[in-house]
C-alpha positions as CSV (number, residue, x, y, z in Angstrom):
1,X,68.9,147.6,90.3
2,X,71.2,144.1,90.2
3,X,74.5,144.1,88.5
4,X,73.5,141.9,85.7
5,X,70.8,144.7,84.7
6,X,73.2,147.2,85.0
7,X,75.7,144.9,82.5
8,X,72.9,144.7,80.1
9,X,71.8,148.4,79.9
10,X,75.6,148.9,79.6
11,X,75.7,147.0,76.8
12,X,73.1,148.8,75.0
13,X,74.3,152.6,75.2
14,X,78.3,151.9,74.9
15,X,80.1,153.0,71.7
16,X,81.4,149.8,70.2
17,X,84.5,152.6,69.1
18,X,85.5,154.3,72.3
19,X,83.6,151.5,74.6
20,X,82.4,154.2,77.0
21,X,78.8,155.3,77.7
22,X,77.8,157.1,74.3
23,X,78.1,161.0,74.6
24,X,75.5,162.9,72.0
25,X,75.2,159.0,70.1
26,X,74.4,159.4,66.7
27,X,72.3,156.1,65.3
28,X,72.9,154.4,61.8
29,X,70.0,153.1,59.6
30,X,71.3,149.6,60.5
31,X,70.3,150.2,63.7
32,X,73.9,150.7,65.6
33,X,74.8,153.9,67.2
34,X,78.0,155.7,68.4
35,X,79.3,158.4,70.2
36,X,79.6,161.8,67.8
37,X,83.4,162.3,68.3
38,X,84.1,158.8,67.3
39,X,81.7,158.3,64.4
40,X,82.4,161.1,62.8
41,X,86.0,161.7,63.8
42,X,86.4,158.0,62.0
43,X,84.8,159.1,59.0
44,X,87.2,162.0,58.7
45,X,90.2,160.0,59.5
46,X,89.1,158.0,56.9
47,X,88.8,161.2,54.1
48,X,85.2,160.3,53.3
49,X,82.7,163.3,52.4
50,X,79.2,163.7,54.1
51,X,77.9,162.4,50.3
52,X,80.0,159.6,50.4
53,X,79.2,155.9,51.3
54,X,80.9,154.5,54.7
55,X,80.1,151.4,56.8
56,X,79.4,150.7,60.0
57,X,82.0,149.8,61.9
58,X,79.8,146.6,63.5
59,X,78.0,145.0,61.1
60,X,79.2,147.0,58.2
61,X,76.0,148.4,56.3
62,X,76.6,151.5,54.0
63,X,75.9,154.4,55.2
64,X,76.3,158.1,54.4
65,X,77.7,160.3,57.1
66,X,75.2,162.5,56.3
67,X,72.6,160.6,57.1
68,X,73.8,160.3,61.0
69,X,70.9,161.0,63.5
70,X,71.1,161.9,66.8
71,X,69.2,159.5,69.3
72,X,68.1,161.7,72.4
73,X,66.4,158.3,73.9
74,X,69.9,156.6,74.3
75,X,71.1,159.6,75.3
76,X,69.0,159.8,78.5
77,X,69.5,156.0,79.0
78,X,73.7,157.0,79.0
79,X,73.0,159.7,81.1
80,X,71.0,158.2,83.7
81,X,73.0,155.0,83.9
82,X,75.9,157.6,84.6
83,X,73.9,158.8,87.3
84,X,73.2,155.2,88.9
85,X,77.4,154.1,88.1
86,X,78.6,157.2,90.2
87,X,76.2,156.9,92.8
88,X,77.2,152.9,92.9
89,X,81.4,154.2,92.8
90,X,81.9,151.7,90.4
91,X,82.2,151.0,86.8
92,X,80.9,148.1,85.4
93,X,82.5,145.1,83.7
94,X,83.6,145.5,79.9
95,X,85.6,142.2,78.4
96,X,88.0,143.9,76.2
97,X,89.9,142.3,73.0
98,X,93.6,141.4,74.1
99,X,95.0,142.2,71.2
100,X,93.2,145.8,70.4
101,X,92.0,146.6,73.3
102,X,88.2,147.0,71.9
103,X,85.3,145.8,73.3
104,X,84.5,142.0,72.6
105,X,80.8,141.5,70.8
106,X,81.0,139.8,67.8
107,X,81.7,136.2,67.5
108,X,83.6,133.8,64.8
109,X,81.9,130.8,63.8
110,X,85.3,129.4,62.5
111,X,87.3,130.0,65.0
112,X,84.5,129.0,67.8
113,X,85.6,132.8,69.7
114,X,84.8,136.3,70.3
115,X,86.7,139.3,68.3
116,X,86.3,142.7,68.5
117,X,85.3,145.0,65.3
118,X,89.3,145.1,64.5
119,X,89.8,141.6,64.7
120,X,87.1,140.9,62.4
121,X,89.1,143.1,59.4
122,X,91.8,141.7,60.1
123,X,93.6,139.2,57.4
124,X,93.0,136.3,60.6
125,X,89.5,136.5,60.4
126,X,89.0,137.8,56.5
127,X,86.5,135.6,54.6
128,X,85.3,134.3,57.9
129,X,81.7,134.1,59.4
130,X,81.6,136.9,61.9
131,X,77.8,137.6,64.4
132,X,76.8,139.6,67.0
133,X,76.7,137.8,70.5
134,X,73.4,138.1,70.8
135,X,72.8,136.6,67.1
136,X,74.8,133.0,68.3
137,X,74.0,132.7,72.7
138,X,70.8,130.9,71.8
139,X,72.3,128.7,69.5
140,X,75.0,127.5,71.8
141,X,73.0,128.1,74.9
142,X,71.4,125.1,73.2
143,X,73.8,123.1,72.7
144,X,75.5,123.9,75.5
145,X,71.7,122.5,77.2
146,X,71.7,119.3,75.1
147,X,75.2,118.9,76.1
148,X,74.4,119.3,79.9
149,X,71.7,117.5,79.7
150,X,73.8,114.1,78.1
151,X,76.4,114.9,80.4
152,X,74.4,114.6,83.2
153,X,73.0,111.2,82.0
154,X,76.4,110.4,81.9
155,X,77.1,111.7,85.1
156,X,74.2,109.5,86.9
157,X,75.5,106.6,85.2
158,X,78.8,106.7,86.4
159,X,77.4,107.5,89.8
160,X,75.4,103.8,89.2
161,X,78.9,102.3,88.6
162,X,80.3,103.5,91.5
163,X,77.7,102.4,93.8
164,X,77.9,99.1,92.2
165,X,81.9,99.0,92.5
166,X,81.3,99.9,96.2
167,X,78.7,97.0,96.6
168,X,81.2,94.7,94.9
169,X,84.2,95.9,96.7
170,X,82.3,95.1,99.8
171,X,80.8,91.9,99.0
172,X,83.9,90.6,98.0
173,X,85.6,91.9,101.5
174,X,82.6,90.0,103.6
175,X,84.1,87.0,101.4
176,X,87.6,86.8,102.2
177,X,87.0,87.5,106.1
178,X,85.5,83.9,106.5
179,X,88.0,82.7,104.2
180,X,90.9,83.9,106.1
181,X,89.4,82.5,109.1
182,X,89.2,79.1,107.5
183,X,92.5,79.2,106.5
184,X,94.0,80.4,109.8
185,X,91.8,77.3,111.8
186,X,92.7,74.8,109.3
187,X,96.6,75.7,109.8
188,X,96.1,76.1,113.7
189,X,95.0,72.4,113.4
190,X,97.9,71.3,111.3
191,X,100.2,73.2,113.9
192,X,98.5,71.4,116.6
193,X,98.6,68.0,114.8
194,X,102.5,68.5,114.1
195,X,103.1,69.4,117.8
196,X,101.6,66.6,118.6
197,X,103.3,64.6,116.2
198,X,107.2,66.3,116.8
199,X,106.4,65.1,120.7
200,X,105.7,62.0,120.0
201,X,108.9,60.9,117.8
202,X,111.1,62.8,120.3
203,X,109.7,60.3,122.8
204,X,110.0,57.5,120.7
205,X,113.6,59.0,119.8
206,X,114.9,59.2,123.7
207,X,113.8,55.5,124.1
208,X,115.9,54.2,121.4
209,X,118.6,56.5,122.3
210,X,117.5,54.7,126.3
211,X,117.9,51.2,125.0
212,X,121.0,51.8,122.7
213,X,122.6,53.2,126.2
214,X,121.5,50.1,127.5
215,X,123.3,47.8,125.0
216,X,126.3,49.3,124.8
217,X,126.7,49.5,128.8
218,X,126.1,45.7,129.1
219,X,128.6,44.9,126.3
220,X,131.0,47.3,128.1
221,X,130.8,45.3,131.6
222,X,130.8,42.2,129.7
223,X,134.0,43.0,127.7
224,X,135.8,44.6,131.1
225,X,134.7,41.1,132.7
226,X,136.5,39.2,129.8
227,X,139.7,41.4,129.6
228,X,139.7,41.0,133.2
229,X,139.8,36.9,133.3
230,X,142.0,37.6,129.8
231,X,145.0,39.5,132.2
232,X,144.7,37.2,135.0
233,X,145.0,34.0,132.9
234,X,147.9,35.8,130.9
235,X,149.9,36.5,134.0
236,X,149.1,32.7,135.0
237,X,150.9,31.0,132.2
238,X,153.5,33.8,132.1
239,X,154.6,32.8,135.4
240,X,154.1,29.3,134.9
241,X,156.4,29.5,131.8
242,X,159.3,31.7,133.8
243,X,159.4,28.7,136.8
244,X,160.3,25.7,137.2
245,X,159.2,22.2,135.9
246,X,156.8,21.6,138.6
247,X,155.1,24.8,138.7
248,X,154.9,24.6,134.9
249,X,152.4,21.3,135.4
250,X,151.3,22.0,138.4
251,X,147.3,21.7,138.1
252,X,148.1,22.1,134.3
253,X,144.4,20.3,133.4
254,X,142.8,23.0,134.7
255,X,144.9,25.6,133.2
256,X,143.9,24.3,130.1
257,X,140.2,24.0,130.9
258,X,141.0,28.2,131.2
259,X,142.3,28.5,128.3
260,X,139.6,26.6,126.2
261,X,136.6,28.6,128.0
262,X,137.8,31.9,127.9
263,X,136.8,34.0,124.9
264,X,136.3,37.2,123.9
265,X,133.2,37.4,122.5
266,X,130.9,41.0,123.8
267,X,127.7,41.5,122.2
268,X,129.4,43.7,119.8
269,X,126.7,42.1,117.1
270,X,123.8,43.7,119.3
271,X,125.5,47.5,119.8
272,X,123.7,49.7,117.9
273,X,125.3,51.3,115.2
274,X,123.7,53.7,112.5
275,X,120.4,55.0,113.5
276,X,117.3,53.6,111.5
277,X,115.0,56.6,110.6
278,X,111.9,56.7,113.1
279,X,108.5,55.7,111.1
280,X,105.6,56.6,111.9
281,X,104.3,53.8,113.6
């Protein structure tokens, strides 16, 4: 016998009051029976005769205590299912009320949860719409259905997105790679052009630095040359001017012939001076 049979035979022969396995149970016209001690001991805490009216403590129908009648078909049910618990050395599952401690079987439509009998008279659940378990499963086992089943439409739908994200996540990968690529060749070939290009002005750079060398060296031995001829015809007519008469005139035509060809005069025009950017050409 599976635990879930055992639950539901539970169910049937507990004592909503005492929520053990009824003992001698004692049925109501309404259907709903109870242990003897706690039917009846209820009905005396309560004062009322075996004449007067009572209700049943589930689904409150009026009752007479009188009119109590044992149920010997339970009885064996509770007694046998004690039998089978024992031999099992366990008890089974009973979801109590956290507030009273009684067993949980009705439900309130209001509140959307279940109470036990002493919940349900109490003044949070007075005036409200109060069923049996069993009255409400099939309504929400229902709705709970419909809801599954739009939920799982839901659920395949967003599994369709995702797959289609993931396609689109991929395709759009497989699109940069050959972009990247493109990019990275296209700037390898500017780098290479640019190489190129740095080469070829520093070449065109050292021969103008080559020929300005050049320039500057000739005008340099020209103007040593002319300084040279300069202090030679200098100390000439310095001498010529601190001796005598005759040394003063002596060859004086060709003194002067010196003196009107020398001239210091470089290529200072051809030196170069500021450096003219290099083009491109």
């Amino acid at each position: 016998m599976t635990s879930a049979v055992l639950v539901d035979i539970q169910d049937e022969v507990t004592c909503p009051i005492c929520l053990e396995l009824l003992t001698e149970p004692l049925s109501i016209d309404c259907g709903h029976s109870f242990c003897q001690a706690c039917i009846t001991g209820d009905s005396k805490e309560l004062g009322i005769g075996q004449e007067e009216e009572s209700s049943c403590p589930v689904c409150q129908t009026s009752y007479q205590p009188g009119n109590l009648r044992p149920n010997r078909h339970l009885a064996n049910i509770a007694d046998r299912l004690r039998e089978v618990v024992l031999g099992l050395g366990k008890q089974l599952k009973v979801v109590l009320c956290a507030h009273h401690g009684e067993k949980l079987q009705l439900f309130c439509k209001e509140d959307g949860k279940l109470i036990c009998w002493l919940c349900e008279r109490s003044q949070e659940h007075r005036g409200h719409h109060t069923f049996l378990m069993e009255e409400v499963a099939q309504e929400y086992q229902e709705k709970f259905q419909e809801s599954l089943k739009k939920l799982r439409q839901e659920q395949q739908e967003a599994e369709k997105l995702t797959a289609v994200i993931r396609e689109k996540r991929a395709s759009w990968k497989n699109q940069m790679e050959p972009e990247r690529h493109r990019i990275q060749k296209q700037f390898d070939q500017l780098r290479s052009i640019l190489d190129r290009e740095e080469q070829r002005q520093l070449k065109k750079l050292e021969e103008e630095e080559r020929k300005g060398l050049n320039i500057i060296a000739e005008a340099e031995g020209e103007l040593m040359q002319q300084s040279q001829s300069l202090r030679k015809l200098i100390s000439d007519l310095e001498r010529r001017c601190q001796g005598s008469t005759t040394e003063l005139l002596q060859d004086v035509s060709d003194v002067a012939k010196r003196i009107s060809f020398i001239k210091v005069t470089p290529k200072v025009a051809h030196i170069p001076g500021t450096l003219k950017r290099l083009t491109n050409t």
